[in-house]
TORPA-444652 format. One record per residue (C-alpha): residue in three letters; x negated, y, z negated. Coordinates in steps of 0.5 Angstrom, whole numbers, plus 500, padded with zeros to 3 digits. Layout:
N
+------+------+-------+-----+
! code ! east ! north !  up !
+------+------+-------+-----+
!  ALA !    X !     Y !   Z !
...
+------+------+-------+-----+
END
This chain:
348
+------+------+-------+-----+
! code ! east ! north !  up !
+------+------+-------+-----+
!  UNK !  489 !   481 ! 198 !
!  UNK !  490 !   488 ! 196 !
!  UNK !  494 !   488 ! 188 !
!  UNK !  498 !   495 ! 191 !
!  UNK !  498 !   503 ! 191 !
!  UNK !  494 !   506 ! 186 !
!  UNK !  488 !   501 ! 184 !
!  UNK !  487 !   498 ! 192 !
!  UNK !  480 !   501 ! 192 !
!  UNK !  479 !   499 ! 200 !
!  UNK !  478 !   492 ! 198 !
!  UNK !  479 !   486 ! 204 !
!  UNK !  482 !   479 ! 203 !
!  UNK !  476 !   474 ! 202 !
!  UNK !  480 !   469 ! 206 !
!  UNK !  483 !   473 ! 211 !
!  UNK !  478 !   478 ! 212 !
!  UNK !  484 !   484 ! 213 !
!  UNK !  487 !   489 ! 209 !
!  UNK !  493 !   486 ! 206 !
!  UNK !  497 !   487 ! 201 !
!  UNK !  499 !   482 ! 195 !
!  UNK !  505 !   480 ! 194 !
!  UNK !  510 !   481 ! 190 !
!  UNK !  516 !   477 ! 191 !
!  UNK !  522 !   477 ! 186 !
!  UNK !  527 !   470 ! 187 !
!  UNK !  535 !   470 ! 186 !
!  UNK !  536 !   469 ! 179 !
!  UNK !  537 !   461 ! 178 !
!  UNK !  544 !   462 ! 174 !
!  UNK !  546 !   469 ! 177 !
!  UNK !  544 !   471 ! 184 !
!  UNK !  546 !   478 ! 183 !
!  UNK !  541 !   478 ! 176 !
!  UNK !  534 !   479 ! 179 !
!  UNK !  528 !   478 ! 175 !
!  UNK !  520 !   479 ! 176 !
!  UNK !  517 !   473 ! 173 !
!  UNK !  510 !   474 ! 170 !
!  UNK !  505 !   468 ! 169 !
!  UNK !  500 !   469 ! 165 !
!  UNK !  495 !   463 ! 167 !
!  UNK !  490 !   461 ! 162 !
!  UNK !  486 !   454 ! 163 !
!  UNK !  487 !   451 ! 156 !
!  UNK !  484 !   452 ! 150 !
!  UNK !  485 !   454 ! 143 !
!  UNK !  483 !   461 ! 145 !
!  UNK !  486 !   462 ! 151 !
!  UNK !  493 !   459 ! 148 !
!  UNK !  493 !   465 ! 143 !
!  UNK !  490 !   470 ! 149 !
!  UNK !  496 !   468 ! 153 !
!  UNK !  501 !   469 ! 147 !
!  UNK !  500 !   475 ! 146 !
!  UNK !  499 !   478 ! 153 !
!  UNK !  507 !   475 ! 152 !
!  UNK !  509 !   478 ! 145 !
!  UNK !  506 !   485 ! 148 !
!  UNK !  510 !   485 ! 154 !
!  UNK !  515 !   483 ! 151 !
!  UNK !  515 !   488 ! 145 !
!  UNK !  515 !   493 ! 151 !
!  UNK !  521 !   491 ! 153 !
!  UNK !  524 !   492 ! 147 !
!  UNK !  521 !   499 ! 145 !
!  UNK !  523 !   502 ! 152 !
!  UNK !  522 !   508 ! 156 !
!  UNK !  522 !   509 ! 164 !
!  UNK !  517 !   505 ! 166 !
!  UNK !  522 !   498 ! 164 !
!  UNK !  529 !   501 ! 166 !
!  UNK !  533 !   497 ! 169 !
!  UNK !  528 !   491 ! 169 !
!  UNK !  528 !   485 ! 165 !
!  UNK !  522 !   480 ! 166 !
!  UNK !  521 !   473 ! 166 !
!  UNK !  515 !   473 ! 162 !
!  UNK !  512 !   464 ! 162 !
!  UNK !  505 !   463 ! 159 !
!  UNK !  502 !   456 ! 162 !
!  UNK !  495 !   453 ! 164 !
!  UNK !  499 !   449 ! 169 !
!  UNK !  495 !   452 ! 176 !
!  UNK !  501 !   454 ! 181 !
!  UNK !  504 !   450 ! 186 !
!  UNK !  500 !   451 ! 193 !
!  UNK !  504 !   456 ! 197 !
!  UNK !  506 !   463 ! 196 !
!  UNK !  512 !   467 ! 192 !
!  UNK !  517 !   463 ! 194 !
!  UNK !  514 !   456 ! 193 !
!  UNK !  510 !   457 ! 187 !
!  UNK !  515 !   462 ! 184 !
!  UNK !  512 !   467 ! 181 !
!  UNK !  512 !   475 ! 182 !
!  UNK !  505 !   477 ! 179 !
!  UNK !  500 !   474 ! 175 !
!  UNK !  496 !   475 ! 169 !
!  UNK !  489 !   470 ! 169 !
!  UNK !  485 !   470 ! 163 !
!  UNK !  477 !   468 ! 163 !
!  UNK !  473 !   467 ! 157 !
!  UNK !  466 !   468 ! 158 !
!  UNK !  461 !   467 ! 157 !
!  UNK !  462 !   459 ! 160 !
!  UNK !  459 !   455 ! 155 !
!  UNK !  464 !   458 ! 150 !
!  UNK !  470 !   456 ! 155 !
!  UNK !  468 !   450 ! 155 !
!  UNK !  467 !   449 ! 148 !
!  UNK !  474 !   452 ! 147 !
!  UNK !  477 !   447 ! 152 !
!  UNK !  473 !   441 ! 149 !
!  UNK !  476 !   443 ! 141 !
!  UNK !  483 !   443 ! 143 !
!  UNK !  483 !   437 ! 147 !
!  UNK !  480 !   434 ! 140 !
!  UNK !  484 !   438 ! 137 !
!  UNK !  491 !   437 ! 140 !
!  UNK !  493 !   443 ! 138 !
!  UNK !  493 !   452 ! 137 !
!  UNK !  494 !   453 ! 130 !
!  UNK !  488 !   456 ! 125 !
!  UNK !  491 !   452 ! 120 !
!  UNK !  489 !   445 ! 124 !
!  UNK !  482 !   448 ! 125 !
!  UNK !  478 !   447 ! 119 !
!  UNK !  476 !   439 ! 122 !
!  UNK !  473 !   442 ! 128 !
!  UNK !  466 !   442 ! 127 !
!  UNK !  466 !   435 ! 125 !
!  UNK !  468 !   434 ! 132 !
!  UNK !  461 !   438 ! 135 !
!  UNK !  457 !   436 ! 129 !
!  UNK !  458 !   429 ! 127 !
!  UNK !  461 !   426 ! 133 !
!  UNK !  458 !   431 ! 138 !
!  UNK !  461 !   430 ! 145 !
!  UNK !  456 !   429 ! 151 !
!  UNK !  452 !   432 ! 156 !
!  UNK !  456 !   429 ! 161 !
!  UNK !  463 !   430 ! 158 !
!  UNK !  462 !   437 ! 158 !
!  UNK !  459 !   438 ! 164 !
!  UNK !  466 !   434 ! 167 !
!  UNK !  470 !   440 ! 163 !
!  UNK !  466 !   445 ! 166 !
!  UNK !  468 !   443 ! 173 !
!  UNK !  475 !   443 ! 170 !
!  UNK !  475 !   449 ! 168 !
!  UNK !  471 !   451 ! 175 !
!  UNK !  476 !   447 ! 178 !
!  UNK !  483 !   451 ! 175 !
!  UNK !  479 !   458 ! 178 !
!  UNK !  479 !   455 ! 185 !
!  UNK !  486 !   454 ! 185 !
!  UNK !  488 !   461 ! 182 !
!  UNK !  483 !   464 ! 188 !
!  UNK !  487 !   461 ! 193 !
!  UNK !  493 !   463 ! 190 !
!  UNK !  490 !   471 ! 189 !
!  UNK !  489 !   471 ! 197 !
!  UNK !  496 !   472 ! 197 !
!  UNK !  499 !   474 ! 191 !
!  UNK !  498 !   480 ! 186 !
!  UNK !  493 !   478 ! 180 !
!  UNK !  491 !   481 ! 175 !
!  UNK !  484 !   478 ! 171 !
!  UNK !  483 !   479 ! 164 !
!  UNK !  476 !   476 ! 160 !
!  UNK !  476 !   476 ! 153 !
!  UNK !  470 !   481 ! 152 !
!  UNK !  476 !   487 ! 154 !
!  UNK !  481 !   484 ! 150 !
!  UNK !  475 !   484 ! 143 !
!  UNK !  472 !   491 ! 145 !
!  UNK !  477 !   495 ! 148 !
!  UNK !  484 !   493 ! 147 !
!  UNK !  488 !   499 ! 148 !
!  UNK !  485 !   499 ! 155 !
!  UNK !  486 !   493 ! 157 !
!  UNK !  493 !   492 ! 154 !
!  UNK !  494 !   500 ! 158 !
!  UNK !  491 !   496 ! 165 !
!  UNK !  495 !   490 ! 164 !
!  UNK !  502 !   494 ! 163 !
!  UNK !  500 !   499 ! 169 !
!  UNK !  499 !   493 ! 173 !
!  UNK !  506 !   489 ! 170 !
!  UNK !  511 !   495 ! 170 !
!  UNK !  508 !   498 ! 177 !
!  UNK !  514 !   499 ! 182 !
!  UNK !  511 !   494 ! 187 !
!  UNK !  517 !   489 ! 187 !
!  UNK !  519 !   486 ! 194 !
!  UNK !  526 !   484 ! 190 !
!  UNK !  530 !   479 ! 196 !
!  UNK !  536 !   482 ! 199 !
!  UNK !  534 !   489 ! 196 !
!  UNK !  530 !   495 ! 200 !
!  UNK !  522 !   494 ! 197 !
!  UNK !  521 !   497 ! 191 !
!  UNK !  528 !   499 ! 190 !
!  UNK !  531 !   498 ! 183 !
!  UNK !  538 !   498 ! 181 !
!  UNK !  540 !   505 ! 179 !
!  UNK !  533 !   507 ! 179 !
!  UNK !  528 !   510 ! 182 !
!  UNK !  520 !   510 ! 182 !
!  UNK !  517 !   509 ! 176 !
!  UNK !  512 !   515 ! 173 !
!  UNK !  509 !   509 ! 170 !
!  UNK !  502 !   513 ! 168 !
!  UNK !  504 !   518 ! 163 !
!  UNK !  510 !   514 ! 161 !
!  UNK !  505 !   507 ! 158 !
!  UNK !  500 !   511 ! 155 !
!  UNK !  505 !   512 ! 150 !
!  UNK !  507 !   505 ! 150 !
!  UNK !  500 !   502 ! 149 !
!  UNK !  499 !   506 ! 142 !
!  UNK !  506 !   504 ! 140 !
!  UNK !  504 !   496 ! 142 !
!  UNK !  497 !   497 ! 138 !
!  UNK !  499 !   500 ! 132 !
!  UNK !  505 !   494 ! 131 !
!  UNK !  500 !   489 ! 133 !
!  UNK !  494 !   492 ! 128 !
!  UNK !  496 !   486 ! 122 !
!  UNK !  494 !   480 ! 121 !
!  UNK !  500 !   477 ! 121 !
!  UNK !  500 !   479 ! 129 !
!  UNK !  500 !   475 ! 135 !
!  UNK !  493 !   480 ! 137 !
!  UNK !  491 !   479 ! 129 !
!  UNK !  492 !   470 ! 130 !
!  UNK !  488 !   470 ! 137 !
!  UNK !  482 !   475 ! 133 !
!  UNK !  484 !   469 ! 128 !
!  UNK !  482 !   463 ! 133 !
!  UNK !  476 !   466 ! 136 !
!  UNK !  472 !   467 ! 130 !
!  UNK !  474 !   460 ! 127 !
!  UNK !  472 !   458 ! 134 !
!  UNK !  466 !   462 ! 133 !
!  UNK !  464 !   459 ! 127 !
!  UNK !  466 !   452 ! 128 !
!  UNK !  460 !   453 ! 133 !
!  UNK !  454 !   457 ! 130 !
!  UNK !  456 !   451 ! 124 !
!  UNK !  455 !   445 ! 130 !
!  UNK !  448 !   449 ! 132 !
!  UNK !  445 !   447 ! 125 !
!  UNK !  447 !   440 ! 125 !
!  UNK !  441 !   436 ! 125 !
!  UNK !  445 !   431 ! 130 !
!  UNK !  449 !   435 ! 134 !
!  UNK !  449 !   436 ! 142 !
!  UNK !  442 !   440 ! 143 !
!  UNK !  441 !   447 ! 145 !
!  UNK !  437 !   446 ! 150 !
!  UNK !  442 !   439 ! 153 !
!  UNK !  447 !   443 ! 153 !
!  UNK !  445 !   449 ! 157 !
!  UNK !  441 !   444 ! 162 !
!  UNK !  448 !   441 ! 163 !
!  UNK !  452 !   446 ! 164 !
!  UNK !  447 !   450 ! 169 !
!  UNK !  446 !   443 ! 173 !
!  UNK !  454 !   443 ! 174 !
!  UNK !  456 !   450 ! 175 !
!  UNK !  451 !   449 ! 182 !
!  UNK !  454 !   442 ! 184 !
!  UNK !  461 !   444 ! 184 !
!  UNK !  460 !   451 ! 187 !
!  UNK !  457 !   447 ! 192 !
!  UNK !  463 !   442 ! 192 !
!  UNK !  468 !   447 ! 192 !
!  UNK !  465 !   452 ! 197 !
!  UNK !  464 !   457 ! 192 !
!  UNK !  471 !   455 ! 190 !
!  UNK !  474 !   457 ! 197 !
!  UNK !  474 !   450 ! 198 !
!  UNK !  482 !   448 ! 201 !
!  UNK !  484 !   444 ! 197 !
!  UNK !  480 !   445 ! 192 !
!  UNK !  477 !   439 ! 188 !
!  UNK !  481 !   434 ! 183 !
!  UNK !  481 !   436 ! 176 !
!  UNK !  482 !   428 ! 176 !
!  UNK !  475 !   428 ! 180 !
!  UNK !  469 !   424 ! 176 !
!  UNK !  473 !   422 ! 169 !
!  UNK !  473 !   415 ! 171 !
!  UNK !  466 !   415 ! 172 !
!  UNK !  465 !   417 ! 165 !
!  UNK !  463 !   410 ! 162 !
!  UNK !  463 !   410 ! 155 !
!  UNK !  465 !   404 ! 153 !
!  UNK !  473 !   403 ! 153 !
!  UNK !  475 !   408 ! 157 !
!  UNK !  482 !   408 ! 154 !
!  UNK !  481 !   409 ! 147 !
!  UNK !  475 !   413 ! 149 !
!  UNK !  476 !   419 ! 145 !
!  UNK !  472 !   424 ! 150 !
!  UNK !  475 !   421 ! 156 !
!  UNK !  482 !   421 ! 153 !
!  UNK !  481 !   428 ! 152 !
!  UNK !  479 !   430 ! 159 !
!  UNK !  485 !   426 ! 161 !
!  UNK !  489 !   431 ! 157 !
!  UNK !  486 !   438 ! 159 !
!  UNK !  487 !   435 ! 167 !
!  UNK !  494 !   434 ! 165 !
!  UNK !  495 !   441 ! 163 !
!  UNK !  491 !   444 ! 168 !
!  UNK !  494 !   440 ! 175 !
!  UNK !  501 !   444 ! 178 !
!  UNK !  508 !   444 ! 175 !
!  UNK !  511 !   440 ! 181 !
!  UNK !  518 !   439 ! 178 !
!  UNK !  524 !   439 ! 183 !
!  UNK !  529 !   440 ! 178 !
!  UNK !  526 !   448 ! 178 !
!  UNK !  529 !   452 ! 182 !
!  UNK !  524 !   457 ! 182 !
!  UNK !  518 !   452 ! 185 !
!  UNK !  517 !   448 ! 192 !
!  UNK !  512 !   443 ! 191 !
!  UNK !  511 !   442 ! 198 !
!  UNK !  503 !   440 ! 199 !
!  UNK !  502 !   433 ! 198 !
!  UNK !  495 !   434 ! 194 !
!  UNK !  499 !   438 ! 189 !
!  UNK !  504 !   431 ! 188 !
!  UNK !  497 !   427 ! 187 !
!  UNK !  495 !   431 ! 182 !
!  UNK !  501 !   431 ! 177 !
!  UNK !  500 !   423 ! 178 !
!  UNK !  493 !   423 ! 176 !
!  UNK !  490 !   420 ! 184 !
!  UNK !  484 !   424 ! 185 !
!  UNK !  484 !   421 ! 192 !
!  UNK !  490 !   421 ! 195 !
!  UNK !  491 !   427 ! 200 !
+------+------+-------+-----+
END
């Protein structure tokens, strides 16, 4: 779909093949119905890297709002870092009114942040000096990581669904490592863009507000954001942190004698990629494959103490759709996405 005004260049659907805007839906407030706010998933699969990634995209939109101007008058957003995937169906059942997707490329460094954390457990860059014995002395296999692959393939296809109908914006980590400030100025053009369909209101209306002049006033803001967040100490300083420990944990496992080969890994990698596009239909397939799809069949021994396998287990839970009736914003209404949160890659 077409994510608005001034950045539609002319694109179509892919799915439908026509020319349509993305929506952008603005739910009631759940405990004030006259209290409306935009809410902005950032969708990162999970991983040490993109857990950072995510923070900080919330941190900075977050720091916008504080510091103001008339480009955030009048609005008040809902900012939700998660690597759940939206439930299916549109604005009004997933809940979200524009999205924020972020790719760690290349897809070997995706695999090999997802399969850390797993292991890992957690996001800190104080818990991360034992990870390379995870690559180096107790190397995952090629199947493993293979299976993680498909995964992560497998949380994009949900999200291309999703970006058929409503308004998405995707980052990779190359644009936020080399141009930061470019980037952050396109993810706060995109966020703050008077693009609203607020319910019960005339669309793109703000209370006692008009038309945003968003493009001279974000360039101001994005230096502003920058310059607070150039230290250490930051949440952009602690996702650089993350990313270079990461990198180094895996140059460190490239020189171990019984680490995954070079050559294994990439063979592994090239031969799942071609199966799951296959499977998924270049990952236009509906339903998409299960994230559950192929962990059974990982045999290493007890699969319920399994290390590998309980990681894998762990990725797919969060990965699958947040399906929680008691969530006023989300209509789990798809029996797939009920399947999922059980963990039976079945049932349909």
């Amino acid at each position: 779909c077409l994510p608005g005004r001034d950045d539609s260049k002319g694109e179509i659907n892919p799915t439908t093949h026509k020319n349509r805007e993305c929506l952008r839906f603005v739910p009631l407030g759940k405990n004030d119905i006259r209290k409306q706010r935009p809410r902005i998933g950032i969708m990162a699969p999970p991983g040490i890297i993109s857990d950072s990634l995510g923070l900080w995209i919330a941190d900075v939109l977050m720091h916008t709002q504080k510091i103001g101007g008339s480009a955030t008058d009048n609005i008040e957003l809902e900012i939700i870092p998660t690597s759940h995937v939206p439930v299916y169906g549109y604005g009004k059942s997933h809940g979200f009114t524009k999205l924020i997707r972020f790719v760690t490329l290349p897809l070997p460094l995706a695999v090999l942040d997802a399969y850390l954390w797993a292991r890992n457990e957690a996001s800190s860059t104080a818990q991360l000096s034992s990870v390379s014995s995870f690559l180096s002395s107790d190397p995952p296999s090629e199947e493993v990581l293979a299976l993680i692959l498909r995964q992560i393939m497998r949380w994009h296809c949900r999200l291309s669904h999703v970006s058929a109908h409503t308004s998405m914006l995707t980052v990779t980590l190359d644009e936020i490592l080399n141009e930061p400030e470019t980037l952050l100025n396109k993810i706060l053009r995109f966020v703050w863009r008077n693009d609203w369909e607020w319910e019960g209101k005339e669309k793109g209306a703000i209370e006692n507000g008009g038309e945003n002049e968003d493009a001279n006033n974000l360039k101001d803001t994005t230096k502003a954001v920058i310059l607070s967040e150039y230290n250490e100490d930051s949440s952009f300083g602690i996702l650089l942190q993350r990313t270079s420990a990461i990198l180094e944990k895996i140059e460190f496992a490239k020189s171990s004698p019984s680490t995954i080969s070079k050559e294994g890994f990439q063979r592994a990698l090239e031969n799942a990629f071609q199966d799951e596009m296959k499977l998924s239909k270049d990952l236009t397939k509906w339903p998409c494959p299960s994230f559950w799809e192929g962990i059974d069949d990982v045999d290493h021994g007890d699969v319920e103490t399994n290390q590998d396998v309980a990681g894998l287990r762990h990725l797919a839970t969060h990965m699958v759709p947040n399906c929680n009736d008691k969530d006023p914003f989300i209509r789990c209404t798809v029996n797939r996405d009920r399947c999922e949160v059980v963990g039976d890659s079945k049932c349909k």
